[in-house]
C-alpha positions as CSV (number, residue, x, y, z in Angstrom):
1,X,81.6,-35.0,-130.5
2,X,79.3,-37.0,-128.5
3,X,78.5,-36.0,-124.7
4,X,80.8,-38.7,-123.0
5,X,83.7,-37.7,-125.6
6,X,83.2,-33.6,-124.7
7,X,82.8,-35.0,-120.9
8,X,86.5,-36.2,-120.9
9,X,87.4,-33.0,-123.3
10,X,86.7,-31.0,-120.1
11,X,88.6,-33.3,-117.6
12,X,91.5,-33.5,-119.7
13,X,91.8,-29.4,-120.3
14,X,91.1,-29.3,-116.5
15,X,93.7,-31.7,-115.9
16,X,96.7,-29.9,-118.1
17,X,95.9,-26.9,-116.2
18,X,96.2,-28.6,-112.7
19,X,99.5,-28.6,-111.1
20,X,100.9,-31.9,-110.2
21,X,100.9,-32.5,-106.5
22,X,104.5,-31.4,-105.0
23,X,104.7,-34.3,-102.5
24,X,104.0,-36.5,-105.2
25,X,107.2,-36.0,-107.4
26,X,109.5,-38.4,-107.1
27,X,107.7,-40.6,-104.9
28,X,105.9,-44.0,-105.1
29,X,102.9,-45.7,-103.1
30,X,102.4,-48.9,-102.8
31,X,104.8,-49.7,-105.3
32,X,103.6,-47.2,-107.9
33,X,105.3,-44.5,-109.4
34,X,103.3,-41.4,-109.5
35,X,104.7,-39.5,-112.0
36,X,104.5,-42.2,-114.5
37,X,100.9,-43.5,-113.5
38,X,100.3,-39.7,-114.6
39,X,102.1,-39.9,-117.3
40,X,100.4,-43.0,-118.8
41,X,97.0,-42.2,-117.9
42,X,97.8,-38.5,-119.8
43,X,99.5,-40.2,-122.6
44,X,96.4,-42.7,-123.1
45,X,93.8,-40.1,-122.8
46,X,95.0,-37.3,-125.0
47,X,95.9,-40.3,-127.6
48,X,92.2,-41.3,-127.7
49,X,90.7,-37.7,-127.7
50,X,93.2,-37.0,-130.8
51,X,91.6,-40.2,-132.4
52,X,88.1,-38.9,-132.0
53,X,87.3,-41.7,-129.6
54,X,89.4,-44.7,-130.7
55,X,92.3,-46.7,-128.8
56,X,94.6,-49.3,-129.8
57,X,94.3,-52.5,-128.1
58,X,98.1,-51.6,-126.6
59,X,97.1,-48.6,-124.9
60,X,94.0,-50.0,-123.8
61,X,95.7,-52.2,-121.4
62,X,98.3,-50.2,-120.5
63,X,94.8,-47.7,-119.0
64,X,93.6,-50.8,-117.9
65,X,96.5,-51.8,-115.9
66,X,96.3,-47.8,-114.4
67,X,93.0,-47.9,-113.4
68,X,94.0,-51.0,-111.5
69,X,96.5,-49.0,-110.0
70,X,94.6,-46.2,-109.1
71,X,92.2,-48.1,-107.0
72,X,95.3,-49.2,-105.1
73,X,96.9,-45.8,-104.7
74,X,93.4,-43.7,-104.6
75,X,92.3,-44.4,-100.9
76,X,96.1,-43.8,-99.3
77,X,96.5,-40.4,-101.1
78,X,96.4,-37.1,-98.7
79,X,95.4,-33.6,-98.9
80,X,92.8,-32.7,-101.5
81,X,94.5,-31.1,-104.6
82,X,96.4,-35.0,-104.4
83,X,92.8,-37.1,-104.5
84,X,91.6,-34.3,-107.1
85,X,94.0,-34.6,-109.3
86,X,94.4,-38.4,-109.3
87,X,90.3,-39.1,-109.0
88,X,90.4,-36.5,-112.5
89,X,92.7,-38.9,-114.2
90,X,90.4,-42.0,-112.8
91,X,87.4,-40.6,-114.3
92,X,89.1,-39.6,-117.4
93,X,90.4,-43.7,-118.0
94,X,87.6,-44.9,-116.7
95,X,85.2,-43.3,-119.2
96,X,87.6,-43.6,-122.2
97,X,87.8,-47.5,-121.5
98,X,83.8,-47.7,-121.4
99,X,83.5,-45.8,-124.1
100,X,82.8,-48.2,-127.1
101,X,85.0,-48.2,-129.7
């Protein structure tokens, strides 16, 4: 595994050991759905760690589309477990989309 693949390795365990932020269930900002940005984001990730670094072109916009989300949700989250968890899951899909396939 190559340094960038082992960097999100250690994001992602860190991330399924976070808990999700309790005022975010259920709720949405700016539009978004927290749960399921999450759950994207999570599905994506874990898909292209599995694959040893690869993602189909499907998934890749579907991260794409998140990340574009996240930099709309990002600056109006509060507290600092919720801008934690949610900049982990922005590094992790940033760095698996600049990752070369």
């Amino acid at each position: 595994m190559n340094e960038q693949v082992e960097a999100v390795a250690r994001l992602w365990e860190a991330h399924l050991r976070a808990k999700f932020p309790a005022r975010l269930r259920s709720a949405e900002l700016d539009e978004m759905d927290m749960v399921m940005l999450d759950a994207d984001i999570a599905g994506c990730v874990s898909t292209w760690l599995r694959s040893r670094g690869n993602l189909d072109d499907q998934r890749r916009s579907v991260l794409t589309l998140c990340v574009a989300d996240l930099a709309r949700v990002l600056p109006t989250l509060v507290g600092h477990h919720e801008r934690m968890y949610y900049g982990r899951l922005h590094a992790m899909a940033v760095a698996t989309l600049n990752m070369p396939q």
